[in-house]
ZAKE-293213 format. One record per atom (N, C-alpha, C): residue number from 1; atom name; z, y, x. Coordinates in pm, whole numbers, plus 50000, padded with zeros to 5 digits. Layout:
DRENVO  nr atom     z     y     x
DRENVO NUM   CA     Z     Y     X
...
***
This chain:
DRENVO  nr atom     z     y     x
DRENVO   1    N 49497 42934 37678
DRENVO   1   CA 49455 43068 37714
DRENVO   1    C 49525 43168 37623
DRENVO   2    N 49587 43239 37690
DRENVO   2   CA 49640 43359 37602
DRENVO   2    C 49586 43456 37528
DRENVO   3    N 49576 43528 37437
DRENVO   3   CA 49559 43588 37347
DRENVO   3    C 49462 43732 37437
DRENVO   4    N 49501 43771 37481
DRENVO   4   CA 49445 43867 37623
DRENVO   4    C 49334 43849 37660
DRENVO   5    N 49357 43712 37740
DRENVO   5   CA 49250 43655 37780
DRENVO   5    C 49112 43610 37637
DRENVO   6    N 49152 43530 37563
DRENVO   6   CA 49064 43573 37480
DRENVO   6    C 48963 43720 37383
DRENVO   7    N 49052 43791 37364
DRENVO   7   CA 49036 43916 37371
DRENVO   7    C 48909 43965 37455
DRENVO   8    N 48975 43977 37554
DRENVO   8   CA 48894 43982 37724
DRENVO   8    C 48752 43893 37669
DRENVO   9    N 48748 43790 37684
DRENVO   9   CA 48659 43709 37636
DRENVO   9    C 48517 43810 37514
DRENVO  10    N 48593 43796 37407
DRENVO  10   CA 48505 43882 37369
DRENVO  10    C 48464 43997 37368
DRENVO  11    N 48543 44103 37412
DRENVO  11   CA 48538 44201 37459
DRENVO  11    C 48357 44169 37591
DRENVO  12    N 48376 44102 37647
DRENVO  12   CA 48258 44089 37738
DRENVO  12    C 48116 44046 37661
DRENVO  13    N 48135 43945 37563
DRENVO  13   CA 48054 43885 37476
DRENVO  13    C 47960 44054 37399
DRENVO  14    N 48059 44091 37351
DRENVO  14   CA 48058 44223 37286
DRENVO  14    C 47939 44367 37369
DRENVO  15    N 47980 44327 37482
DRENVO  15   CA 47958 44402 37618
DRENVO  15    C 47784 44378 37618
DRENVO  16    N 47767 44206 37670
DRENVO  16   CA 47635 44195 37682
DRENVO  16    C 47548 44234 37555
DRENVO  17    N 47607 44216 37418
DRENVO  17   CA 47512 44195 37361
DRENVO  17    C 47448 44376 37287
DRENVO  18    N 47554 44490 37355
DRENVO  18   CA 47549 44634 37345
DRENVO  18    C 47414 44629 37457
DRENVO  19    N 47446 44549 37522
DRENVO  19   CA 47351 44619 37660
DRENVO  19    C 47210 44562 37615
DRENVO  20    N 47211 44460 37557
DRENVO  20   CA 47081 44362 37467
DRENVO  20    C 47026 44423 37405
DRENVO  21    N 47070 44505 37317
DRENVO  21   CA 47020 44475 37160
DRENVO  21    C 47085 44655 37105
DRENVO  22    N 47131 44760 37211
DRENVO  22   CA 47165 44837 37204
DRENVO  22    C 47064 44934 37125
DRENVO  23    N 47110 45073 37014
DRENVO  23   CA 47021 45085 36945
DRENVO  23    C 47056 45216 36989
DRENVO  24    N 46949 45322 36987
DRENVO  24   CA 46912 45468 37033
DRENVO  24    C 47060 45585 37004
DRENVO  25    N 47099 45513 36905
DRENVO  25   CA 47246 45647 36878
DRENVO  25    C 47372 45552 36886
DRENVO  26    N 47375 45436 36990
DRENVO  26   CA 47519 45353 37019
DRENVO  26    C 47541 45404 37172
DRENVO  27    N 47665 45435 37154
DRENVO  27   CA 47691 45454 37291
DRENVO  27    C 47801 45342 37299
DRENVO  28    N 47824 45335 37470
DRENVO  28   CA 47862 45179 37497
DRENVO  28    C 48010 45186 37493
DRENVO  29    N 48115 45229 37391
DRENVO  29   CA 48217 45279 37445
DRENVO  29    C 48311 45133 37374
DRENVO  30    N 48346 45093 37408
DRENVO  30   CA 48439 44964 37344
DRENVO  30    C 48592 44975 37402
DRENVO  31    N 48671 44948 37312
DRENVO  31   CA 48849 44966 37298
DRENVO  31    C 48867 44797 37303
DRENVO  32    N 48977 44742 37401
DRENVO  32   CA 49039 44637 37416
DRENVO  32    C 49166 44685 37372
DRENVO  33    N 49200 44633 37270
DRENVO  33   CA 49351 44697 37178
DRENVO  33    C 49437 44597 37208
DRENVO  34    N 49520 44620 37261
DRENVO  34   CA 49678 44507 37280
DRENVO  34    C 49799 44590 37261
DRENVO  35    N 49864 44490 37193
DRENVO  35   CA 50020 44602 37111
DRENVO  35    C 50070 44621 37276
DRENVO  36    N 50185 44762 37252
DRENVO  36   CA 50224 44833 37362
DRENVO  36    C 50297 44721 37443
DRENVO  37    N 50369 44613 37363
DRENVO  37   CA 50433 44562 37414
DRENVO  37    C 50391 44451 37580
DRENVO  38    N 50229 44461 37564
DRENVO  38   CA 50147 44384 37651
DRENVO  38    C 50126 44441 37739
DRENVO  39    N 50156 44604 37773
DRENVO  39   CA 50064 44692 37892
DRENVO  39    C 50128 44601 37975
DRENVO  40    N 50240 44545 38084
DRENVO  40   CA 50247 44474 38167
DRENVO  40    C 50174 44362 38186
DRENVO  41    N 50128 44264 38079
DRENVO  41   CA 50076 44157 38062
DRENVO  41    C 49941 44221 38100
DRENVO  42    N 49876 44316 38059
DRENVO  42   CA 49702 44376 38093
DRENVO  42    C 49719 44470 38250
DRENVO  43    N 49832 44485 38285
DRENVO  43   CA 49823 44532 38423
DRENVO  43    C 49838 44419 38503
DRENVO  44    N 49893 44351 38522
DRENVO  44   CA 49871 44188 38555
DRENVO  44    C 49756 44120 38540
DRENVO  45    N 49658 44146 38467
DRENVO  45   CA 49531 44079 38449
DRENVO  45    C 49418 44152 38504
DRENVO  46    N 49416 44279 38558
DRENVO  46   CA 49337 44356 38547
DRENVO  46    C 49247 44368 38648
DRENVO  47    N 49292 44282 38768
DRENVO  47   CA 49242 44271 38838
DRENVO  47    C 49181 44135 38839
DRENVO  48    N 49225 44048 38785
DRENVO  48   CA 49140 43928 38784
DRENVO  48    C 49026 43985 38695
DRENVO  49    N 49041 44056 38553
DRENVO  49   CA 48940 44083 38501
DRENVO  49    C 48799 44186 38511
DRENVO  50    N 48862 44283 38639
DRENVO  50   CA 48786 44322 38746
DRENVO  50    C 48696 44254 38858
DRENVO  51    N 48721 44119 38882
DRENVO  51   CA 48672 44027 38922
DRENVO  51    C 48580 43950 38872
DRENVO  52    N 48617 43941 38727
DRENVO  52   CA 48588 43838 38616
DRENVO  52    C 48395 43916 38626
DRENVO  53    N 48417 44067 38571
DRENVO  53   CA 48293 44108 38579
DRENVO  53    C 48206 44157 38683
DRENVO  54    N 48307 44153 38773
DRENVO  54   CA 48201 44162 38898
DRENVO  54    C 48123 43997 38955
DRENVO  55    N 48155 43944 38911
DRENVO  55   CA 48109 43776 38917
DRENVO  55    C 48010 43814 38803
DRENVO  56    N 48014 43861 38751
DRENVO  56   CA 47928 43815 38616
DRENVO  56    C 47806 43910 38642
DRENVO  57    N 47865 43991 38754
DRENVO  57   CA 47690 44081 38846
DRENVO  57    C 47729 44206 38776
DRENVO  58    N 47846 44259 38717
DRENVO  58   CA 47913 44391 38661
DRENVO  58    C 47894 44492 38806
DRENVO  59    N 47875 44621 38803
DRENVO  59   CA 47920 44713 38921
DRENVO  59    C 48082 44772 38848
DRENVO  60    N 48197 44746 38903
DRENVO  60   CA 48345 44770 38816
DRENVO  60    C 48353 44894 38877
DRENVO  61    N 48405 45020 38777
DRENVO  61   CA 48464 45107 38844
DRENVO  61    C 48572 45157 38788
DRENVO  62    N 48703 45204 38818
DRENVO  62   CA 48785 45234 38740
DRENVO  62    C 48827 45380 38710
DRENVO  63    N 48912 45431 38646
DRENVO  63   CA 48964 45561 38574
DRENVO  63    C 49053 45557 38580
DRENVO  64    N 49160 45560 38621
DRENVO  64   CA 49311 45570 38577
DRENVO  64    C 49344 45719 38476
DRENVO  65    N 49377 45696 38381
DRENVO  65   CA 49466 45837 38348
DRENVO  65    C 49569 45880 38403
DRENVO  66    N 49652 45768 38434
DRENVO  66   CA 49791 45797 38517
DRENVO  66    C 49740 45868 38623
DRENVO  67    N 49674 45804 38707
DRENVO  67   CA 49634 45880 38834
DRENVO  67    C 49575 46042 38829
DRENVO  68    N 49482 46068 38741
DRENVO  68   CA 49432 46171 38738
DRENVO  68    C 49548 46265 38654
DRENVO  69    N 49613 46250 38586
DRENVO  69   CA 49715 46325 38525
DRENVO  69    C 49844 46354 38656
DRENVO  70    N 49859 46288 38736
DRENVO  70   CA 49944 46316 38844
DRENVO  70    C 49888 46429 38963
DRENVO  71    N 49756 46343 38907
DRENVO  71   CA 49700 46521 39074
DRENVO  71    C 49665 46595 38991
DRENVO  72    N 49626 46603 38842
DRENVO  72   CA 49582 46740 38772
DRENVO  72    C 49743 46797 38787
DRENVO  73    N 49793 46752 38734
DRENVO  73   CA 49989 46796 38746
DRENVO  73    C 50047 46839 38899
DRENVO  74    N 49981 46781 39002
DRENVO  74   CA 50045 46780 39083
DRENVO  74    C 49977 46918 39210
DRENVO  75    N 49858 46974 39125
DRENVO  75   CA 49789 47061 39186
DRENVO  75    C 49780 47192 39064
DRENVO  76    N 49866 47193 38996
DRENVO  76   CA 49811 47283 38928
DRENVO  76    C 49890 47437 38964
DRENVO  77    N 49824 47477 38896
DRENVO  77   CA 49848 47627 39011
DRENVO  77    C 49980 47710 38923
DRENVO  78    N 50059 47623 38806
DRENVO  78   CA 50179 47657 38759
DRENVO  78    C 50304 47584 38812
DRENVO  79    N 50264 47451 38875
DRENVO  79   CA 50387 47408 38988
DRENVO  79    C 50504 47443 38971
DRENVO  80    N 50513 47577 39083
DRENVO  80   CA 50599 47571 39145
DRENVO  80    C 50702 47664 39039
DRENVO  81    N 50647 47733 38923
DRENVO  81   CA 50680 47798 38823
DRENVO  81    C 50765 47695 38737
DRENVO  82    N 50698 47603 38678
DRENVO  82   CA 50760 47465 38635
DRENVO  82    C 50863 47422 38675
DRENVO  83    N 50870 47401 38805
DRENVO  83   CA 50993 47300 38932
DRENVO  83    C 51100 47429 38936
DRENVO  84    N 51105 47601 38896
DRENVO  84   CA 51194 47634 38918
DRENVO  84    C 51242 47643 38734
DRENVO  85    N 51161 47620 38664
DRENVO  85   CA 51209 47615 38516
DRENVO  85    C 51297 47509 38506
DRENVO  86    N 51255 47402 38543
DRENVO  86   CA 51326 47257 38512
DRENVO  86    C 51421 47304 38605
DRENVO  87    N 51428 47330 38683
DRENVO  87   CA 51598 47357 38739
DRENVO  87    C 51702 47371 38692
DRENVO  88    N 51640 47506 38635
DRENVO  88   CA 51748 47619 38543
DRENVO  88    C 51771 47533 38438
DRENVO  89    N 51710 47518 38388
DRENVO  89   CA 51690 47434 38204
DRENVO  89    C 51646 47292 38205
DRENVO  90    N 51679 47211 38317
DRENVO  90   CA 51659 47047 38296
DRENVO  90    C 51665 46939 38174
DRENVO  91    N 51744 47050 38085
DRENVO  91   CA 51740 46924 37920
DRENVO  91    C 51640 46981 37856
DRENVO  92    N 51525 47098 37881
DRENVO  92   CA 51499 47171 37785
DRENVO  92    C 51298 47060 37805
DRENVO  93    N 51300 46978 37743
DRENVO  93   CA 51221 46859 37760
DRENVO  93    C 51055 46926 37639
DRENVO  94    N 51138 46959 37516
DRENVO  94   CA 51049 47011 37449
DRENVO  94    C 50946 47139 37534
DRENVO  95    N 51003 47187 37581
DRENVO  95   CA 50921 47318 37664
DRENVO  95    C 50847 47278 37791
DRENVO  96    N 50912 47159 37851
DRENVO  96   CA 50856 47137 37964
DRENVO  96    C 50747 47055 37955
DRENVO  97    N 50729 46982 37876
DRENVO  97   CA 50621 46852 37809
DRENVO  97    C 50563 46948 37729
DRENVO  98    N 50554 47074 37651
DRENVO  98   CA 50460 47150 37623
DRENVO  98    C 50403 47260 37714
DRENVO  99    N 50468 47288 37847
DRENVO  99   CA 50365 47374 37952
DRENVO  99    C 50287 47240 38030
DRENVO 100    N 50329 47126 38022
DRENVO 100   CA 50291 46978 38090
DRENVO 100    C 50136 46967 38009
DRENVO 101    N 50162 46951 37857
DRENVO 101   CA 50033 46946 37771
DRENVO 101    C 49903 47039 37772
DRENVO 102    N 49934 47176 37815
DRENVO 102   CA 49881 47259 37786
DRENVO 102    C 49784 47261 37901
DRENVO 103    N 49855 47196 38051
DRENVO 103   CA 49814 47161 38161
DRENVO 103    C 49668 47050 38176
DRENVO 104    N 49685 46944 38107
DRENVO 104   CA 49649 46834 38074
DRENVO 104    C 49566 46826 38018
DRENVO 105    N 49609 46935 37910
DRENVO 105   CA 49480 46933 37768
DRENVO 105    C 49402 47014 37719
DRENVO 106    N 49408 47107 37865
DRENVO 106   CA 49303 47224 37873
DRENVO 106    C 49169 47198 37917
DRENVO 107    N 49145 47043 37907
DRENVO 107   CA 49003 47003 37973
DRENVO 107    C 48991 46961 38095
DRENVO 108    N 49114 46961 38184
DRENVO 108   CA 49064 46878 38289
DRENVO 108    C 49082 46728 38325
DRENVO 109    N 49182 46687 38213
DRENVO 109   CA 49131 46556 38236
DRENVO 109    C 48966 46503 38170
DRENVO 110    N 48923 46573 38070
DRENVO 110   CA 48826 46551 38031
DRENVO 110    C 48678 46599 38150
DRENVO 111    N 48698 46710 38195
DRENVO 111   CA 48592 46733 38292
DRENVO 111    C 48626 46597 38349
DRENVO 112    N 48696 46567 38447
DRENVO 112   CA 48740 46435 38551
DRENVO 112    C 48670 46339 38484
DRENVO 113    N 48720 46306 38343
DRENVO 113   CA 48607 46144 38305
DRENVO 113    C 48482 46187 38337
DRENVO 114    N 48433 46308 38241
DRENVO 114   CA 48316 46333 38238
DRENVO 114    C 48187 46309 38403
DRENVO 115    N 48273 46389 38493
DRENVO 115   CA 48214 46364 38595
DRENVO 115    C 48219 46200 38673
DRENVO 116    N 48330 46124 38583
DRENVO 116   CA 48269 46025 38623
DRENVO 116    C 48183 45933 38551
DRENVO 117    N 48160 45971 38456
DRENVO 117   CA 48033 45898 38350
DRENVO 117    C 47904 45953 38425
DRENVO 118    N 47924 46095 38488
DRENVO 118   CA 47758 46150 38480
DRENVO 118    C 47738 46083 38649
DRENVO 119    N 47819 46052 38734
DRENVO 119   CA 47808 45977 38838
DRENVO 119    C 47766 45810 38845
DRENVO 120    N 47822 45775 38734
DRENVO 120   CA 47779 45668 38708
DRENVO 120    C 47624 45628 38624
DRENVO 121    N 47584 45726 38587
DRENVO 121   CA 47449 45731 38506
DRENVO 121    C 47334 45702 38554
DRENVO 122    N 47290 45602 38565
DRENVO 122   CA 47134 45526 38602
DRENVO 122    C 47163 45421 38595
DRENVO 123    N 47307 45410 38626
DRENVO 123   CA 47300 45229 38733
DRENVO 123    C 47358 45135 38605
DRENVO 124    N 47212 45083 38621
DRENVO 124   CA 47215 45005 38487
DRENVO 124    C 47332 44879 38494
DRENVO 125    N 47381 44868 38604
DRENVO 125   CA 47527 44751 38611
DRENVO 125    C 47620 44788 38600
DRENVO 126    N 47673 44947 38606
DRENVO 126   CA 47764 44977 38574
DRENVO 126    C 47906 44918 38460
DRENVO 127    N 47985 44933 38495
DRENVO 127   CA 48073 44924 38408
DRENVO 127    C 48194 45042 38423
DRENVO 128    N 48264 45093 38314
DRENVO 128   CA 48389 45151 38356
DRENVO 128    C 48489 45120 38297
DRENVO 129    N 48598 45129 38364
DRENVO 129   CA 48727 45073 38276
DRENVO 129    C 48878 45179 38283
DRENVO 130    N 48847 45240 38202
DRENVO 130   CA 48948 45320 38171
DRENVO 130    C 49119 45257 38119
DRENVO 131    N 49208 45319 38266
DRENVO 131   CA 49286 45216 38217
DRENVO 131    C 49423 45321 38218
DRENVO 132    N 49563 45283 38187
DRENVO 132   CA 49675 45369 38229
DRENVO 132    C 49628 45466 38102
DRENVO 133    N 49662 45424 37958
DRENVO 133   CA 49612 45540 37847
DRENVO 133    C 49737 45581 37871
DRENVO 134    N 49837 45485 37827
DRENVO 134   CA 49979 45541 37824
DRENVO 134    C 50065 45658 37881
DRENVO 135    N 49988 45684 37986
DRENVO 135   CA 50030 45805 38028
DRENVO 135    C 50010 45968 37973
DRENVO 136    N 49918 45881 37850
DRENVO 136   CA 49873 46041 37748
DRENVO 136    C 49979 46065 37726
DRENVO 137    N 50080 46005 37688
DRENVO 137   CA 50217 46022 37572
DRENVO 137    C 50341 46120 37644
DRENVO 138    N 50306 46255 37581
DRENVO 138   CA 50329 46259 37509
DRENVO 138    C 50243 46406 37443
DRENVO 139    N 50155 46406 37549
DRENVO 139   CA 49977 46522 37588
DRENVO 139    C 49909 46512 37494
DRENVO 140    N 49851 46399 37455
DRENVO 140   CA 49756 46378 37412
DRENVO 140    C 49708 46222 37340
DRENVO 141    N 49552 46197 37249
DRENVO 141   CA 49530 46080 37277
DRENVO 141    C 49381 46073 37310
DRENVO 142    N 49376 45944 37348
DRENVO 142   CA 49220 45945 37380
DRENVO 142    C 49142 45984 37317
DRENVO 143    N 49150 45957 37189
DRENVO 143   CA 49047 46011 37053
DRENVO 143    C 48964 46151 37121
DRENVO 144    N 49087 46236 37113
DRENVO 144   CA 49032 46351 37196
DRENVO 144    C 48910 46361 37231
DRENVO 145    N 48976 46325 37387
DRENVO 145   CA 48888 46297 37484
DRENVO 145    C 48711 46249 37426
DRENVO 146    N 48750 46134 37380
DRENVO 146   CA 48662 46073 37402
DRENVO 146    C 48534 46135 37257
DRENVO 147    N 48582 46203 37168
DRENVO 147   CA 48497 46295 37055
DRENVO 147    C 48444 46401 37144
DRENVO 148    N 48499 46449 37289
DRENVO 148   CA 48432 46575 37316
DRENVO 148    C 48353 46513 37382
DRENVO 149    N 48331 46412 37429
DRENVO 149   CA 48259 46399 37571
DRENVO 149    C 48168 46298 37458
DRENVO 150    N 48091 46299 37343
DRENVO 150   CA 48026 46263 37255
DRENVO 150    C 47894 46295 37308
DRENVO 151    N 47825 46170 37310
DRENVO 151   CA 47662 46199 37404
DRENVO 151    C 47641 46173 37567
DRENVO 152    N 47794 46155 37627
DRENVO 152   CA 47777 46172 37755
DRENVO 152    C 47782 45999 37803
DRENVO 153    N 47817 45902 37718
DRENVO 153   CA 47891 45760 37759
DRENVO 153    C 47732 45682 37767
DRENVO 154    N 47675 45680 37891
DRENVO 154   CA 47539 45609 37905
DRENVO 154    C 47560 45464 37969
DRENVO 155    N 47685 45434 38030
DRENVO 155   CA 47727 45296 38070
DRENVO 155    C 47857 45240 37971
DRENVO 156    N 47826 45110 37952
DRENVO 156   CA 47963 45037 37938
DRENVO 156    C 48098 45108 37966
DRENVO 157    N 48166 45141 37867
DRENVO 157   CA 48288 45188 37907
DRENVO 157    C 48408 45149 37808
DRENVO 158    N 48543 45085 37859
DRENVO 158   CA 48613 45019 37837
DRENVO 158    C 48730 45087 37816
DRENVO 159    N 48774 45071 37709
DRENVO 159   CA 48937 45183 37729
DRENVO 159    C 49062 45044 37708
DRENVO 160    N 49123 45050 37841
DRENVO 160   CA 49234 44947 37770
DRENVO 160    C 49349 45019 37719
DRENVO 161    N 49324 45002 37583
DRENVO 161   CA 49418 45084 37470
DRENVO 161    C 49577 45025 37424
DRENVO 162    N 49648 45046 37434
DRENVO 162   CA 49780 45010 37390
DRENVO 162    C 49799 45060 37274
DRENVO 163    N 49794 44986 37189
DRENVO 163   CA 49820 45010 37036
DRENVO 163    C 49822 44903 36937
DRENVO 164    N 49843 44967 36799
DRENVO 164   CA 49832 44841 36718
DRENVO 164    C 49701 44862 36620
DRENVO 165    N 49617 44807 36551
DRENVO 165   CA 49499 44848 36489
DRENVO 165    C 49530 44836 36370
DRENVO 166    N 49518 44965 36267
DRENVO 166   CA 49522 44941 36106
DRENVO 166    C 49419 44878 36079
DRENVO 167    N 49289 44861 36084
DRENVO 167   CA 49181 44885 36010
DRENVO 167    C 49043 44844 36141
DRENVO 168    N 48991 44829 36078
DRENVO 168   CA 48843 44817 36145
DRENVO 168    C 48798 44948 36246
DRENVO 169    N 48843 45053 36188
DRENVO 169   CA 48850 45143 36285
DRENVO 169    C 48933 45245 36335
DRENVO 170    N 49066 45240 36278
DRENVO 170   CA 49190 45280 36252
DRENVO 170    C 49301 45233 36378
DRENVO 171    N 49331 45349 36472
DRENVO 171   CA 49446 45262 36564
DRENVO 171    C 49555 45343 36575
DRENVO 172    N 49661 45320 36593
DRENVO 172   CA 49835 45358 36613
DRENVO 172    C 49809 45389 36754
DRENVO 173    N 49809 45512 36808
DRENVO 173   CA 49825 45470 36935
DRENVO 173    C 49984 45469 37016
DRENVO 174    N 50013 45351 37104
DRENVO 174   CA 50128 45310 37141
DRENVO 174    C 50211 45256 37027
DRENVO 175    N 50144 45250 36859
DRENVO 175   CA 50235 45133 36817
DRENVO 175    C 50303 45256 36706
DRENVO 176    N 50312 45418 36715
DRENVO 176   CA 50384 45458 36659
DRENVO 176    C 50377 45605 36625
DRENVO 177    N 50252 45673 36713
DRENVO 177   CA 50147 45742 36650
DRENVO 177    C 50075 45781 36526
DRENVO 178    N 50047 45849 36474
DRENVO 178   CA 50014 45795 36347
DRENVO 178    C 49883 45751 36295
DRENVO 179    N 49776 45644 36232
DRENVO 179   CA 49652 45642 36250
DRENVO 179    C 49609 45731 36253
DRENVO 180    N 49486 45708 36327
DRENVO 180   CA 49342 45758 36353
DRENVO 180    C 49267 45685 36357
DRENVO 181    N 49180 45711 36283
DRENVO 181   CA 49003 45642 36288
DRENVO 181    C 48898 45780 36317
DRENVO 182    N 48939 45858 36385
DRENVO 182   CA 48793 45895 36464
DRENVO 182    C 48768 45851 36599
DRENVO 183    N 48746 45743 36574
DRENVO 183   CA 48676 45661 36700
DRENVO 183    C 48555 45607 36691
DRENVO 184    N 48472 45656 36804
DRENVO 184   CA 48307 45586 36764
DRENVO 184    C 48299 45414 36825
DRENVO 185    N 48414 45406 36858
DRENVO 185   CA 48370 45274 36960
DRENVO 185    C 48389 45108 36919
DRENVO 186    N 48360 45013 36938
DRENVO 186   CA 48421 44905 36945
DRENVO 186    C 48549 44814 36956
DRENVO 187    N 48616 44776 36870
DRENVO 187   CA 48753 44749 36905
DRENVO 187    C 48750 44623 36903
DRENVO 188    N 48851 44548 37017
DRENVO 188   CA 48851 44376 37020
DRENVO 188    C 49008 44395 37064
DRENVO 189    N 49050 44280 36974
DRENVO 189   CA 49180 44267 36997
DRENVO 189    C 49278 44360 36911
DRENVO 190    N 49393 44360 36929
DRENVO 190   CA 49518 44418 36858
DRENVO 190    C 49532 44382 36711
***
C-alpha cells in the first residue's frame, strides 16, 4: 500500500475519532499533506477515496478551488477589461496575476466555501473535501481562507493540501512557499 493510501487511512481514523470524542472549541477541519510532487497520484485516488467514505456511511461532497476560481474569473465583471489588457501587454504577467488576485481574494472564493459549509450544516454524515488547492498559486493560500471562515466548519472537512510539512503545525505550501503555522487543523501525511 502506498504511502497515500496510508495517509488516507489515517486521515479517516483521525476523522471518526473528531466526530467521537470531539470537544466544544474543535472544529473538524483536517489537512491530508502530500509533497506537490503527488497532486497526480491524489487526483487518481480521489475518487476511489470518495467511495472509500461513502461505504463507510460518509455523505461526500466536494469543493473544487479550481472550479470555483474559473467561474469567479470567468464571470467577473472586469473580463472583458482584462482580455483587452492581455492583448496589448501579453508578457506583462506580474499585472495580470495581480488584477487576477485581487479578483479571487476579494472574498469570493471564501463566501463560495462558506456557503457551502452553512449548506452542509445539520447533516451529521456529512463530509467535505476540498480539493484542487493548487490552483491558489499564485492568489493566495488556504490559511487565508480558512482563519476567516473561523467558527463556521460544523462538518468534517478535508483539505487535500499539496505541500511539504515543517513542523507539527507548520506547512510549505506547494513545497516552496514560505512556512506557515496558522492553521487550526489536523495534519496527516507530508
Amino acid at each position: 500500500m502506498s504511502s497515500l493510501d496510508n495517509d488516507f487511512n489515517e486521515l479517516i481514523e483521525r476523522i471518526r475519532h473528531g466526530r467521537e470524542f470531539g470537544h466544544a472549541s474543535f472544529e473538524p477541519i483536517f489537512y491530508l499533506v502530500f509533497h506537490p510532487e503527488q497532486i497526480l497520484d491524489v487526483k487518481r485516488r480521489q475518487f476511489a477515496w470518495e467511495k472509500r467514505l461513502a461505504n463507510d456511511g460518509w455523505e461526500v461532497h466536494s469543493f473544487s478551488i479550481a472550479n470555483e476560481i474559473a467561474d469567479i474569473l470567468a464571470k467577473a465583471p472586469m473580463r472583458k477589461i482584462w482580455l483587452v489588457a492581455d492583448q496589448k501587454a501579453p508578457l506583462a504577467w506580474d499585472k495580470t496575476n495581480g488584477s487576477l488576485a485581487n479578483s479571487v481574494a476579494g472574498g469570493a472564493l471564501q463566501k463560495r466555501l462558506e456557503a457551502k459549509l452553512e449548506a452542509l450544516e445539520g447533516k451529521p454524515k456529512a463530509i467535505l473535501l476540498v480539493t484542487d488547492l493548487e490552483a491558489l498559486h499564485p492568489y493566495m493560500r488556504i490559511g487565508v481562507i480558512e482563519g476567516q471562515l473561523q467558527g463556521k466548519f460544523h462538518v468534517p472537512t478535508v483539505f487535500l493540501y499539496p505541500g511539504v510539512r515543517t513542523g507539527k503545525t507548520r506547512l510549505r505550501f506547494l513545497g516552496f512557499y514560505p512556512e506557515d503555522g496558522n492553521y487550526r487543523s489536523v495534519h496527516v501525511g507530508g
